[in-house]
C-alpha positions in Angstrom: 17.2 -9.1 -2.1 14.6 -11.3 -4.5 15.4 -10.4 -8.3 12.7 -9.0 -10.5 12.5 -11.6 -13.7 10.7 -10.8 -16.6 10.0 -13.3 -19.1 7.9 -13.0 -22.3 7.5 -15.3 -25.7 8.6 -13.6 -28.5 8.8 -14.1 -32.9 11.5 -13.5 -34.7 10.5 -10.7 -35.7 9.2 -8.9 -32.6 6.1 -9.8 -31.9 4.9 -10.6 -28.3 1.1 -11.5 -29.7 0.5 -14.8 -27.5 -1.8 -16.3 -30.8 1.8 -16.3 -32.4 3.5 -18.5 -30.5 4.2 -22.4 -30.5 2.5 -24.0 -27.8 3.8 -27.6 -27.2 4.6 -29.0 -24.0 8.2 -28.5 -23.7 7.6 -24.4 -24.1 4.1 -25.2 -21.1 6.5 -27.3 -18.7 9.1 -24.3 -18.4 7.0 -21.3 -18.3 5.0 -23.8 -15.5 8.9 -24.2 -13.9 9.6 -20.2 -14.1 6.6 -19.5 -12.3 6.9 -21.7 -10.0 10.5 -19.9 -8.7 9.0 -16.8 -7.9 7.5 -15.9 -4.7 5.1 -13.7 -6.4 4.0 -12.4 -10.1 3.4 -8.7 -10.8 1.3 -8.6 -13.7 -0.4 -5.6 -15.6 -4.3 -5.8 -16.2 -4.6 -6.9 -19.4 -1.9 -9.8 -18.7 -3.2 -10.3 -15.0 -7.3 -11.0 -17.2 -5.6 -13.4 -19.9 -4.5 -15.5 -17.7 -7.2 -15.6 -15.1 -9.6 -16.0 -18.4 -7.0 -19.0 -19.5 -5.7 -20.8 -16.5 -8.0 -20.2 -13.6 -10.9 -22.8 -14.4 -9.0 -25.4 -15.7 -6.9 -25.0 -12.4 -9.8 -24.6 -10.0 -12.8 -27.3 -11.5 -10.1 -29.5 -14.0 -12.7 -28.6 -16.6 -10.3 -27.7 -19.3 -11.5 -25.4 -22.3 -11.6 -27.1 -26.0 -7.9 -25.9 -26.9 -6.3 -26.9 -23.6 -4.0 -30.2 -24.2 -3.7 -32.2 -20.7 0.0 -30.8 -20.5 -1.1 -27.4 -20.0 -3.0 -28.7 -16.9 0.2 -28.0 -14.8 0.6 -24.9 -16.0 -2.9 -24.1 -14.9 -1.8 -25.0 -11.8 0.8 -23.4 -11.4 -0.4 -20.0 -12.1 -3.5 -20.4 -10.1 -1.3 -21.0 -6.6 0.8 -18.3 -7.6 0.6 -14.8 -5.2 0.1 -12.0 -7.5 -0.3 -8.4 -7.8 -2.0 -6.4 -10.3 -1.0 -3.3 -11.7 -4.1 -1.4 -12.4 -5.9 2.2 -12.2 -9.3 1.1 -13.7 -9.8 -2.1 -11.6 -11.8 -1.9 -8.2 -11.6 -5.3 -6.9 -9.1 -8.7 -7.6 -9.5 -12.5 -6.7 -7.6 -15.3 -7.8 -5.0 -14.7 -5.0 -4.6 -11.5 -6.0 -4.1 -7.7 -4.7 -4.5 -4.8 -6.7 -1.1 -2.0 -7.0 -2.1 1.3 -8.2 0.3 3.0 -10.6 1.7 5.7 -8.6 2.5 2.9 -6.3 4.5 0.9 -8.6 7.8 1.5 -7.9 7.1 1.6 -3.7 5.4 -1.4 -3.9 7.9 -3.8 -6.1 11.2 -2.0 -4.2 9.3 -3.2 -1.0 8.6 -7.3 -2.8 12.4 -6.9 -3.6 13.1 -6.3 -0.2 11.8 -9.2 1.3 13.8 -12.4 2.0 12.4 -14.8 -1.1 13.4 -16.7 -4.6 12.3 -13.6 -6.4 9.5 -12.3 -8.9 8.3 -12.7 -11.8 6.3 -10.5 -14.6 5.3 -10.6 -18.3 3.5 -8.7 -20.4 3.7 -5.7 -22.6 3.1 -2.2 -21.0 4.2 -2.9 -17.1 7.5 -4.3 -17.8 7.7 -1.3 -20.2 7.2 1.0 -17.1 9.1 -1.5 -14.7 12.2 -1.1 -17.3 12.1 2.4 -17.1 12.4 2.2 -13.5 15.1 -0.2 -13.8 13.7 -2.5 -11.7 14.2 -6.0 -13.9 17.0 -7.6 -12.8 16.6 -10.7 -15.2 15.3 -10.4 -19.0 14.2 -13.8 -20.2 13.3 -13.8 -23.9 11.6 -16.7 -25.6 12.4 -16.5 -29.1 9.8 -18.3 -31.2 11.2 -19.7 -35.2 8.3 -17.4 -36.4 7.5 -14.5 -37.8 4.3 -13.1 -37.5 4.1 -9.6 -39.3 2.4 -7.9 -36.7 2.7 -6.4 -33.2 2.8 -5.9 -30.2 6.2 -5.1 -30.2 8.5 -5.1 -27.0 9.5 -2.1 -25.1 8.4 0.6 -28.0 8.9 4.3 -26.4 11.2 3.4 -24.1 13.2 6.3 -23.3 16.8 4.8 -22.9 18.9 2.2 -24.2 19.2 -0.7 -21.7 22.2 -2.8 -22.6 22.1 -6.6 -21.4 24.6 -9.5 -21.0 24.0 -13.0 -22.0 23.7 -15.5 -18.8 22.1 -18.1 -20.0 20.8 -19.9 -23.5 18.3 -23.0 -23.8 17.3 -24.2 -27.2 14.0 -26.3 -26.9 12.6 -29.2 -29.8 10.5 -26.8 -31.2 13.2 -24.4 -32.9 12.4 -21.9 -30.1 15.7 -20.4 -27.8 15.0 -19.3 -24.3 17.9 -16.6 -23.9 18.5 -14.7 -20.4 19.8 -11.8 -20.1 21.1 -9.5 -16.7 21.4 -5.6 -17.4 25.1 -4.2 -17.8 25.3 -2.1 -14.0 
């Protein structure tokens, strides 16, 4: 069964606002390595258009935009290759190797991707892994904690309905101040 890994960047104190968060090439060359280990990403449709909007170009023509650094470049990469499915109830059509999941096929759908022989999954974002951890479908919580804080939201998880208690598997502190810590839920 492929594991469900969710990964976001987050402040010290809470927020998951991506203009908030250092972006150096250390932080670029891991996300890059974490998307590369899953067979697929399931992303929301807010996520799923940021990074088209960000990544796909640069990918695709290697005409990067004025705030891209050549290390993001693989990154871009990366994420363009990557199979993904998009978690939407407004959206009528996907590209960018993409197929669209309608809500009240959620569950179905990544219970089906779990079942299938693979390295696993990945998501991010704000409102699906909200819905996915209600589900309890995230088998792997990976929080990148930024030495920041920004005084604003997003927030993680707010109106989730139940307490989900994790366990510490894994800790990586990177130049920048920031810790990577990943977490497994408590079964």
């Amino acid at each position: 069964m492929q594991p469900l890994r969710y990964s976001i960047n987050v402040t010290l104190d809470g927020c998951v606002d991506h203009t908030a968060m250092i972006a150096d090439e250390e932080l670029h060359r891991r996300a890059g390595e974490t998307i590369a280990r899953a067979d697929a990403l399931i992303f929301g449709r807010v996520t799923y258009g940021m990074m088209e909007a960000g990544w796909r170009e640069a990918a695709q023509s290697g005409v990067k935009a004025d705030w891209m650094a050549d290390w993001m470049i693989p990154f871009a990469k990366t994420i363009d290759a990557a199979k993904k499915y998009v978690v939407s109830s407004t959206l009528e059509r996907v590209d960018w190797n993409a197929e669209i999941v309608r809500p009240d096929r959620l569950e179905a759908t990544v219970r089906h991707l779990k079942q299938q022989p693979g390295r696993g999954l990945g998501t991010g974002g704000v409102m699906l892994p909200l819905a996915l951890a209600e589900l309890d479908l995230i088998d792997e919580y990976e929080f990148v904690v930024h030495p920041r804080i920004a005084g604003h939201g997003p927030y993680l998880f707010a109106g989730l309905s139940r307490i989900v208690d994790l366990k510490l598997v894994d800790r990586l502190e990177y130049a920048s101040g920031a810790v990577a810590m990943r977490y497994e839920p408590k079964r």
